[in-house]
C-alpha positions in Angstrom: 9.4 -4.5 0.8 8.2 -2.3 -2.0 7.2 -5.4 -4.1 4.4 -7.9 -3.3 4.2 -9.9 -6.0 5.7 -12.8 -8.0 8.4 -13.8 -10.9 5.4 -14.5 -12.7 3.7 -11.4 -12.2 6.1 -9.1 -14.0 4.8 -8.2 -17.4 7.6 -7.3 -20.1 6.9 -3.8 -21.7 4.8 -2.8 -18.6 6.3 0.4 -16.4 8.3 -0.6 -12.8 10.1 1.2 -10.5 12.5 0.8 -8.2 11.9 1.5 -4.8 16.1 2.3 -3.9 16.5 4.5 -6.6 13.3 5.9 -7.7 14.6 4.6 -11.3 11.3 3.9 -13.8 11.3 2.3 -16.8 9.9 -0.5 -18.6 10.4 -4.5 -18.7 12.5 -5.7 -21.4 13.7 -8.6 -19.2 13.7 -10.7 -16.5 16.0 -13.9 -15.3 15.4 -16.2 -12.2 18.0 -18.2 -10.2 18.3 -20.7 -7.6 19.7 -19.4 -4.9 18.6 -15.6 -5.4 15.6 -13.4 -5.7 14.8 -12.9 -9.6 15.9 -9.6 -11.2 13.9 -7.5 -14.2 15.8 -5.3 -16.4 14.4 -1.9 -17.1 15.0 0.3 -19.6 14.8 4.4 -20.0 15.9 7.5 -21.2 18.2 9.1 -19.1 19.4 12.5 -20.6 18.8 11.6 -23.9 20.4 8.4 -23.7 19.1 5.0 -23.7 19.2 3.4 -19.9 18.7 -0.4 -18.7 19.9 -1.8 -15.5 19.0 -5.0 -13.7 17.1 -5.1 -9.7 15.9 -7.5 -7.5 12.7 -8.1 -7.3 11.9 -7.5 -3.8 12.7 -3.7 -4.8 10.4 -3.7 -7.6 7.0 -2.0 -7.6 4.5 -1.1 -10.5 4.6 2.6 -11.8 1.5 4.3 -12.9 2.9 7.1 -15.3 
C-alpha cells in the first residue's frame, strides 16, 4: 500500500494524503486499536469550509505541498 511506515511515525500538524481519495490535509489526530489498522484524522478546507475525516493507515502517505 501507499503507506510504509508506522503509528508512530505520523507526526500531528504534518501534511498526509490519502492514497483512495487523493484527500490532503494535516494531522490533528490519530487513535490505535486492537484488532484494526490505526486511523489519522486530517483536516482541510474544502470549498471554504473546514474538512476532517478519519483513514486507515495503510492508505496514508506523506504529502509534500
Amino acid at each position: 500500500m501507499e503507506g510504509e511506515f508506522d503509528y508512530k511515525d505520523i507526526v500531528l500538524g504534518k501534511k498526509y494524503k490519502d492514497a483512495v481519495t487523493g484527500f490532503i490535509g494535516t494531522a490533528t489526530a490519530k487513535a490505535e486499536y486492537q484488532f484494526d489498522h490505526p486511523s489519522i484524522q486530517l483536516e482541510s478546507m474544502v470549498d471554504g469550509k473546514p474538512a476532517r475525516e478519519w483513514y486507515s493507515l495503510p492508505r496514508i502517505s506523506r504529502a509534500y505541498v
